[in-house]
C-alpha positions as semicolon CSV with decimal commas, in nm:
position;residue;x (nm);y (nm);z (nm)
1;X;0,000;0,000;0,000
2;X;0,108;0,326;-0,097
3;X;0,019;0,574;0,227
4;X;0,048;0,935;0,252
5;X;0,023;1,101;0,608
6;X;0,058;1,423;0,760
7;X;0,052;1,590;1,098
8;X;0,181;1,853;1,327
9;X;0,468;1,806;1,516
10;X;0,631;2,058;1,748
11;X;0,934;1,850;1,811
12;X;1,245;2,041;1,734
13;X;1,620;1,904;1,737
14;X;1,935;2,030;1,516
15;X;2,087;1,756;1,450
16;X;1,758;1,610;1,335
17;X;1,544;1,773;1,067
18;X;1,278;1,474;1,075
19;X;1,253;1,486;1,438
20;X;0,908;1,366;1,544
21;X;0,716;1,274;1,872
22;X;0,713;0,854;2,031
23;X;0,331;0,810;1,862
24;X;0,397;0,904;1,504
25;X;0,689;0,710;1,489
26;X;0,544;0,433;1,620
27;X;0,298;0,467;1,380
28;X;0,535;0,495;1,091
29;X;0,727;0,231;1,213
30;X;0,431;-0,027;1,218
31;X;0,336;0,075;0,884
32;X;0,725;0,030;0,767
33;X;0,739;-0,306;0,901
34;X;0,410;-0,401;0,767
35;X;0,578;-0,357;0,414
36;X;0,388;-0,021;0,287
37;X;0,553;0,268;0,091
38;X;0,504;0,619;0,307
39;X;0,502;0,942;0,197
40;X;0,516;1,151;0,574
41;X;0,467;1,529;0,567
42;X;0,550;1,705;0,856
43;X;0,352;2,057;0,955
44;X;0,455;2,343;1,219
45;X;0,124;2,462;1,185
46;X;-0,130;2,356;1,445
47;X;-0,506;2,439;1,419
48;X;-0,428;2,583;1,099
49;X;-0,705;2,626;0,836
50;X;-0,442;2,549;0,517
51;X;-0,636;2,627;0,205
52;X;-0,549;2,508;-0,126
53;X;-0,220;2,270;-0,159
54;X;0,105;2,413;-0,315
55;X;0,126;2,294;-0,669
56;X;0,481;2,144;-0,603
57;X;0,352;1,954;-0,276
58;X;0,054;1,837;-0,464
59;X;0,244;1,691;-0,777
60;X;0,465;1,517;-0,587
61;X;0,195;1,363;-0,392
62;X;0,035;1,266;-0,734
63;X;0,338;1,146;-0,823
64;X;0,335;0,963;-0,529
65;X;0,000;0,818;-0,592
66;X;-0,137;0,691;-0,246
67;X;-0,425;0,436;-0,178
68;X;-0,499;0,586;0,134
69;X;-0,453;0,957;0,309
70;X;-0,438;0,977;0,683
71;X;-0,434;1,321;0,819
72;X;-0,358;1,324;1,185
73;X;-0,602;1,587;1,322
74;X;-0,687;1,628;0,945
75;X;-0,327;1,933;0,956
76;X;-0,300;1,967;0,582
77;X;-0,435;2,165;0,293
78;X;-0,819;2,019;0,164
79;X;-0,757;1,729;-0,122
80;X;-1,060;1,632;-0,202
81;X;-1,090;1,692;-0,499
82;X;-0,807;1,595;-0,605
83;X;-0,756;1,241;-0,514
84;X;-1,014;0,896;-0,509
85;X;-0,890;0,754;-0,255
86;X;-0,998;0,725;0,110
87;X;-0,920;0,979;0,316
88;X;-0,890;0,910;0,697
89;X;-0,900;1,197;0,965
90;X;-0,697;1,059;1,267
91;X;-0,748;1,211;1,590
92;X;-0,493;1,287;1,833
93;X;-0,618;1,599;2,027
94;X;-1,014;1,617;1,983
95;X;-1,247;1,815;1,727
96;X;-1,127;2,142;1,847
97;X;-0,801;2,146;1,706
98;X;-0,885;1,978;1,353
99;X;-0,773;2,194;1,052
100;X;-1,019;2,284;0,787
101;X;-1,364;2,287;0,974
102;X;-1,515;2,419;0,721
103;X;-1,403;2,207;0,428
104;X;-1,476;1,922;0,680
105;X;-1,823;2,002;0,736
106;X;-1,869;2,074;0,350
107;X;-1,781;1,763;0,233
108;X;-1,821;1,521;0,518
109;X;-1,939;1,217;0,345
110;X;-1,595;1,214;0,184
111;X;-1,388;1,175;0,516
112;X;-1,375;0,849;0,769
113;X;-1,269;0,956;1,115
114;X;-1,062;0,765;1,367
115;X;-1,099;0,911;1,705
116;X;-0,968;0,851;2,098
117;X;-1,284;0,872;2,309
118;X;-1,687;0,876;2,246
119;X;-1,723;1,243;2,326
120;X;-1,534;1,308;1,972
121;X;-1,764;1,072;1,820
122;X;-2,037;1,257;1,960
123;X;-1,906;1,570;1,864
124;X;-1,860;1,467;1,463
125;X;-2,222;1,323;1,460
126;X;-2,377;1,620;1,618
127;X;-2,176;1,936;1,487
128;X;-1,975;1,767;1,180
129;X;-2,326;1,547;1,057
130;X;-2,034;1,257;1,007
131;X;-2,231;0,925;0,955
132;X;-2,156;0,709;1,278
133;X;-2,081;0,427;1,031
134;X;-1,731;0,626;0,926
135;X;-1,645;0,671;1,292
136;X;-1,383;0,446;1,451
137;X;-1,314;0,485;1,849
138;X;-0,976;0,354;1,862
139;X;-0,756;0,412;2,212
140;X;-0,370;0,470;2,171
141;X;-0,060;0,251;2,174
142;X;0,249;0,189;2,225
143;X;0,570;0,075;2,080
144;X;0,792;0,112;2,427
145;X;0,941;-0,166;2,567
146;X;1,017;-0,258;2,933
147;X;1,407;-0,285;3,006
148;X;1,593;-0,277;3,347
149;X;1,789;0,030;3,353
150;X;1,953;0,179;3,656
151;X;1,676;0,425;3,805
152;X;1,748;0,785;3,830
153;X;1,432;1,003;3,955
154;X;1,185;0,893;4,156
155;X;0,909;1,074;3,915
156;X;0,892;1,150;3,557
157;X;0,690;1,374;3,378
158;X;0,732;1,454;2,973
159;X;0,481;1,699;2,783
160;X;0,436;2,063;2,742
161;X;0,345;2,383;2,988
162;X;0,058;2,515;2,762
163;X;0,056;2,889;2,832
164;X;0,347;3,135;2,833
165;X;0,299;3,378;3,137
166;X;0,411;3,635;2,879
167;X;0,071;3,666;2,783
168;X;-0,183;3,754;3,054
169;X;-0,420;3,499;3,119
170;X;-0,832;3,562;3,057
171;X;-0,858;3,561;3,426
172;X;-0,606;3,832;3,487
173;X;-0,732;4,044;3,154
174;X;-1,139;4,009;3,308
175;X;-1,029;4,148;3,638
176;X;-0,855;4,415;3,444
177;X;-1,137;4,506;3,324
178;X;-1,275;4,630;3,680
179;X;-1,569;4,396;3,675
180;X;-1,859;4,428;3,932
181;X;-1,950;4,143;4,228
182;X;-2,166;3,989;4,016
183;X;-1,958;3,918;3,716
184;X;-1,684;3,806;3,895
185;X;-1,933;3,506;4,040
186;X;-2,047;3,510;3,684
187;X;-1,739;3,402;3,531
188;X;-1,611;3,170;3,830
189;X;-1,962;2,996;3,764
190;X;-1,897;2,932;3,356
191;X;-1,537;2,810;3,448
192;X;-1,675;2,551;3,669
193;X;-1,943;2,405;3,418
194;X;-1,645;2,484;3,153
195;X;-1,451;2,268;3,339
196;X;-1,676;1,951;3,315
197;X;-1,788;2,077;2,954
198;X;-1,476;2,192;2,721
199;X;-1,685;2,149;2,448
200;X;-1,914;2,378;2,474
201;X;-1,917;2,700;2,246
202;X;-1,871;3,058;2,360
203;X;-2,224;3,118;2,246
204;X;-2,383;2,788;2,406
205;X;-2,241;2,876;2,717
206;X;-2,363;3,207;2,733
207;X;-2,686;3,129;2,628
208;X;-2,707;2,852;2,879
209;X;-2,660;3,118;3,151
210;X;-2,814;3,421;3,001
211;X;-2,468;3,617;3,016
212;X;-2,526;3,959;2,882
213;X;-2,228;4,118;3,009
214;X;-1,953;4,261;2,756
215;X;-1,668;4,210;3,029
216;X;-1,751;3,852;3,035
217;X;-1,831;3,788;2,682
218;X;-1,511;3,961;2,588
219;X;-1,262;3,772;2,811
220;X;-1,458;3,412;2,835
221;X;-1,340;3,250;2,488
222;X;-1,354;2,900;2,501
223;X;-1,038;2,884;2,289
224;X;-0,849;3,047;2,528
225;X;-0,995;2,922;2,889
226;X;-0,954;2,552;2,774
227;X;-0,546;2,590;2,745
228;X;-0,576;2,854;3,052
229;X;-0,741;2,603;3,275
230;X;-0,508;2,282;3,128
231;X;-0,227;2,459;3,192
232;X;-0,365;2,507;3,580
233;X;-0,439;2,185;3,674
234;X;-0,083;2,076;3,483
235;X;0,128;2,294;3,637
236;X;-0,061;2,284;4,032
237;X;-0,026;1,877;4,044
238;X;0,313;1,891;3,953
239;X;0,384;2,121;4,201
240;X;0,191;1,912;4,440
241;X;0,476;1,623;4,367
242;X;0,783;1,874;4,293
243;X;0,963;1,820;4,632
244;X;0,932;1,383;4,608
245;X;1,181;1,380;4,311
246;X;1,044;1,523;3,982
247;X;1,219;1,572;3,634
248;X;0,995;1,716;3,400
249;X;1,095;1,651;3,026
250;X;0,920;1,892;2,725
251;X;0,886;2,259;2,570
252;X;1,143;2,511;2,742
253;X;0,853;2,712;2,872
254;X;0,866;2,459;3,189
255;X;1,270;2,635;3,235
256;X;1,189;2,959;3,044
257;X;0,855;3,119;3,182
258;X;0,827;3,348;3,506
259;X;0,573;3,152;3,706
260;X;0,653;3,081;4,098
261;X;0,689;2,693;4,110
262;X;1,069;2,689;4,183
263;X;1,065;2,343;4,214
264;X;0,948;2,274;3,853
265;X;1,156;2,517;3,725
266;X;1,500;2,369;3,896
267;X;1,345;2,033;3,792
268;X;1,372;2,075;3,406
269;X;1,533;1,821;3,218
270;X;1,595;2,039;2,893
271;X;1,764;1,699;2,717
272;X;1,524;1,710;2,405
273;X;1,277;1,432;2,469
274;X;1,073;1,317;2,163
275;X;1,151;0,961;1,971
276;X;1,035;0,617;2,118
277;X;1,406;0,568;2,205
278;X;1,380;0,919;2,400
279;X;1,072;0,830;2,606
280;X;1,158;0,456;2,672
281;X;1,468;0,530;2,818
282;X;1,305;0,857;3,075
283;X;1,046;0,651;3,162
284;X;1,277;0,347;3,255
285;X;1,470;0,507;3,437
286;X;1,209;0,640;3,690
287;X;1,018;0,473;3,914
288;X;0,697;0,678;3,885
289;X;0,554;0,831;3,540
290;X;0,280;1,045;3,599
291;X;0,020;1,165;3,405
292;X;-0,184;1,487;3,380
293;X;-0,418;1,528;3,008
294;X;-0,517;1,853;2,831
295;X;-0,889;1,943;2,967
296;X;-1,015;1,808;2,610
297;X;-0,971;1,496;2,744
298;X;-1,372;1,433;2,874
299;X;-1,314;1,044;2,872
300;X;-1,035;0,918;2,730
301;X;-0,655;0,953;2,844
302;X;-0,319;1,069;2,603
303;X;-0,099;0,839;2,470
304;X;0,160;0,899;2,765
305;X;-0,052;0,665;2,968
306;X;0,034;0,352;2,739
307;X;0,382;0,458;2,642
308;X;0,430;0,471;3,092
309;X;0,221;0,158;3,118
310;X;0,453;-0,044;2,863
311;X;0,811;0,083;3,052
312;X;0,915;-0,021;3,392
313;X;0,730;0,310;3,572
314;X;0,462;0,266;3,730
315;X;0,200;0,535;3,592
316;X;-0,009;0,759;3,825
317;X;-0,284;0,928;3,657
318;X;-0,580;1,176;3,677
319;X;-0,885;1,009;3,667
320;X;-1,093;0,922;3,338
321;X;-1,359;0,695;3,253
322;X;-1,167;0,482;2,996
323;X;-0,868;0,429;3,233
324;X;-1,080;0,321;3,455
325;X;-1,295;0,101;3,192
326;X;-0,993;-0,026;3,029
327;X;-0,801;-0,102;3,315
328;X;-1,029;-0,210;3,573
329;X;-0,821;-0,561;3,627
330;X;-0,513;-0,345;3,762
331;X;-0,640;-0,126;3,963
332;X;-0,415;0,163;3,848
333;X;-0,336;0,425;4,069
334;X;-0,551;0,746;3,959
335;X;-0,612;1,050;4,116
336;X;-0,916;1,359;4,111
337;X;-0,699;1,643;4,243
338;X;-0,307;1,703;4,340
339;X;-0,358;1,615;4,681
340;X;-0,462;1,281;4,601
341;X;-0,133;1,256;4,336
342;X;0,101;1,353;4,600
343;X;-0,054;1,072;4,859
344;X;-0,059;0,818;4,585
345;X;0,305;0,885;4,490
346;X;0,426;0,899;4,853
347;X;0,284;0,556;4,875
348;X;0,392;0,416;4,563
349;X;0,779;0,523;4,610
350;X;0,758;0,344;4,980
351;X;0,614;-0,002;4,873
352;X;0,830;-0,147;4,581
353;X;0,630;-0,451;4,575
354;X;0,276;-0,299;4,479
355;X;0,479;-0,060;4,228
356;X;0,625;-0,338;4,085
357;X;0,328;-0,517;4,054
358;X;0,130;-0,282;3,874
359;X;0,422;-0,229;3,684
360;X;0,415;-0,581;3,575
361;X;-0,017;-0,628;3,533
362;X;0,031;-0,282;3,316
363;X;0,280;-0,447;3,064
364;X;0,128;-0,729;3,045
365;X;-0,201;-0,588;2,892
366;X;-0,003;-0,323;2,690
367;X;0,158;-0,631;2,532
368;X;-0,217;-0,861;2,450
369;X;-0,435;-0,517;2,374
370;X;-0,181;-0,184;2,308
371;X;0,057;-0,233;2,047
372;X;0,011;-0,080;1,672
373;X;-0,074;-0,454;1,561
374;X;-0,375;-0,415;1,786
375;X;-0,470;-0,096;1,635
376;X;-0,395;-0,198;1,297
377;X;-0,632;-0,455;1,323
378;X;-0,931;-0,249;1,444
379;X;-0,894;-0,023;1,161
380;X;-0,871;-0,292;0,890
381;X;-1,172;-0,480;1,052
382;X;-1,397;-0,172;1,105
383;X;-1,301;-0,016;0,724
384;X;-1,267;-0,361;0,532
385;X;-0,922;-0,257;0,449
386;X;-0,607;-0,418;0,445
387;X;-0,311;-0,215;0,568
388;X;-0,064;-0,477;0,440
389;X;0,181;-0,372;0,136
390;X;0,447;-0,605;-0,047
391;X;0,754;-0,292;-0,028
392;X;0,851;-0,086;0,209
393;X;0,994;0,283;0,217
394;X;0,943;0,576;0,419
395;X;1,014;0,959;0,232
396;X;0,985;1,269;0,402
397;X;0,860;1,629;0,361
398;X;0,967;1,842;0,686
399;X;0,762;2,158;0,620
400;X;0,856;2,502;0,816
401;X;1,137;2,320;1,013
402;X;1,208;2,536;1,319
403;X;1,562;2,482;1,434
404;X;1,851;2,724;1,505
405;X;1,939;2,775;1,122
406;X;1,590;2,869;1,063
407;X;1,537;3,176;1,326
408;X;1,435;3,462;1,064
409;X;1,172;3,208;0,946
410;X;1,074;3,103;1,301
411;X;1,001;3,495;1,404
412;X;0,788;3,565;1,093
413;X;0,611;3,234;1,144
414;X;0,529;3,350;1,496
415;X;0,408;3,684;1,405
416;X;0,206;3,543;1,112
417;X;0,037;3,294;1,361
418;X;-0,006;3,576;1,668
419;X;-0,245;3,809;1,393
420;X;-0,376;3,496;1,296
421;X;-0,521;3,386;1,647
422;X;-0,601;3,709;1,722
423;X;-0,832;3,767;1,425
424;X;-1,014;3,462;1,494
425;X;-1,117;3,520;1,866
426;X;-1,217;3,860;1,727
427;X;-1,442;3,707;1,468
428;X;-1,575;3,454;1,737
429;X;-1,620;3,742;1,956
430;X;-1,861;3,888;1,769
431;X;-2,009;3,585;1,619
432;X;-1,910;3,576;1,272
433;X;-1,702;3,272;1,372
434;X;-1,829;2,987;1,560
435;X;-1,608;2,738;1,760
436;X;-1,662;2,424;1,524
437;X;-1,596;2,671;1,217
């Protein structure tokens, strides 16, 4: 099989130009080994609506002449029209962040989804009109293996601090804006429901609670508060654990920012962390790997939670449905706020017996239900598709590389992106734009 992919990657690494994160190349990898020819385009753009392809990309992808496109997050310009085959939206973040809403919703019939949780599926049926019979809930895997390395932290954690304090958060921008009493209760009240519902749109929530002031309706946009409130709950349950032994692995804002968790900050691992080889050998060498997901994340869990649950760490999560549906027989150790982390992890790091236990129950089912082959065969069984070739060869197409030789391209990139964002919660602001478009 001839298969072209695409996604967004925000690994970076000079000595690497293809540098990607532990999942795609685990994904490429299976595919590789399964004898297929790939052609793998890389994007720096994330959310991005693309528009029509580059001539250049596009002939070489003709050229190329796949039998099936899958477009992580669906990050890449719209095709449709110019190939047959099936095209497969793959989702590793939720509806929110898929490129090309629009395009998506204009020609949905065309598309078959793959997605991580229900709520997605819910989400494409209600808002996207996707038939249910093109929908695929597939959990992630992972390629990591288990090997007995000397251990060097007691707790591991590798992933990215979502919002730079250079920018002032909605919170701090609402109170700027001298609000009365009332508001203030106001806005604590949508952050709560917000909380519980991420999905909800700027104008569902207020007319759910009859908001009418401009203060509110100004700073509350749901694009924002979601990576606002992630980056809260992120940043206070790792502090919760920063004094038991943390190293924290992922984007330099973790060393970089001026937020007032010391501990996090001295903790920073800046040792660029990305590849299968990367992660295996972190989470190896730690006794603990814990987990902490995006607040998209209703019911299902990121693919850190396999990739921990297939090494020798024992992971310690936040609390979701699937975890605990999938993982029932283990009895994993999961947590509903940072207190209950930081008791969990004390506990764990003094008995090495139920650590190790867990440690061993968790790569055992990795190994029967987890792996790509497992995956593989849910998508070929639910699609009637065979993802089997007779050659295989990977190419790739690194698009907007960001590394140190590329800095004047980096800062226009940045600016492009910053009018960009700001535009759209403009738009959304005063409802030309809705969240899904």
């Amino acid at each position: 099989m001839r298969i072209f992919i695409s996604f967004f990657s925000c690994a970076e690494d000079s000595n690497n130009k293809e540098a990607i994160p532990c999942f795609y190349e685990s994904f490429i990898k299976g595919l590789k080994e399964s004898n297929n020819e790939l052609f793998v385009y890389i994007t720096r753009k994330f959310g991005y609506d693309y528009g029509k392809a580059p001539r250049k990309l596009l002939d070489q992808i003709k050229d190329f002449n796949p039998d099936i496109i899958i477009l992580f997050n669906n990050a890449f310009y719209e095709i449709t029209n110019e190939f047959e085959c099936p095209i497969f939206v793959y989702e590793v973040d939720s509806p929110l962040y898929y490129s090309n809403k629009n395009a998506l919703k204009s020609n949905i019939d065309r598309y078959k989804f793959i997605v991580i949780q229900e709520e997605s599926k819910r989400i494409l049926v209600d808002n996207f009109k996707a038939p249910e019979k093109n929908i695929l809930v597939a959990p992630f895997f992972s390629e990591i293996k288990h090997e007995n390395i000397p251990l060097k932290q007691n707790i591991c954690f590798i992933g990215s601090k979502f919002i730079s304090t250079e920018t002032k958060s909605r919170f701090s921008r609402f109170m700027m804006s001298n609000p009365s009493f009332e508001e203030i209760e106001m806005f604590k009240k949508l952050l709560t429901v917000y909380e519980k519902q991420p999905f909800l749109s700027d104008e569902e929530i207020f007319q759910k609670f009859n908001v009418t002031s401009e203060k509110i309706k100004e700073n509350f946009v749901t694009a924002d508060i979601i990576f606002n409130l992630s980056d809260y709950n992120r940043t206070k349950t790792l502090s919760c654990v920063s004094d038991l032994g943390i190293r924290i692995y992922g984007t330099e804002r973790w060393m970089t920012d001026n937020y007032n968790e010391p501990f996090l900050i001295l903790n920073y691992d800046k040792t660029p962390v990305y590849s299968i080889k990367h992660n295996q050998d972190v989470y190896n060498a730690s006794k603990i790997g814990i987990n902490i997901n995006h607040l998209q994340a209703t019911q299902a869990f990121s693919w850190r939670v396999c990739d921990i649950m297939a090494s020798g760490a024992c992971l310690v999560s936040e609390y979701k449905p699937d975890l605990e549906k999938r993982f029932a027989s283990i009895g994993l150790p999961l947590f509903h706020n940072p207190y209950e982390a930081r008791e969990l992890c004390i506990k764990l790091l003094k008995e090495e017996n139920l650590r190790a236990d867990i440690v061993a129950a968790s790569n055992e089912i990795i190994e029967k239900k987890y792996r790509f082959k497992n995956t593989k065969e849910l998508i070929e069984d639910f699609f009637d598709i065979s993802l089997n070739g007779v050659n295989s060869s990977v190419k790739y197409y690194a698009e907007d590389l960001l590394n140190k030789s590329n800095k004047p391209r980096k800062l226009k990139y940045k600016i492009f992106m910053y009018c960009y964002e700001k535009l759209q919660k403009k738009l959304q602001r005063k409802g030309y734009v809705k969240k899904y478009d």
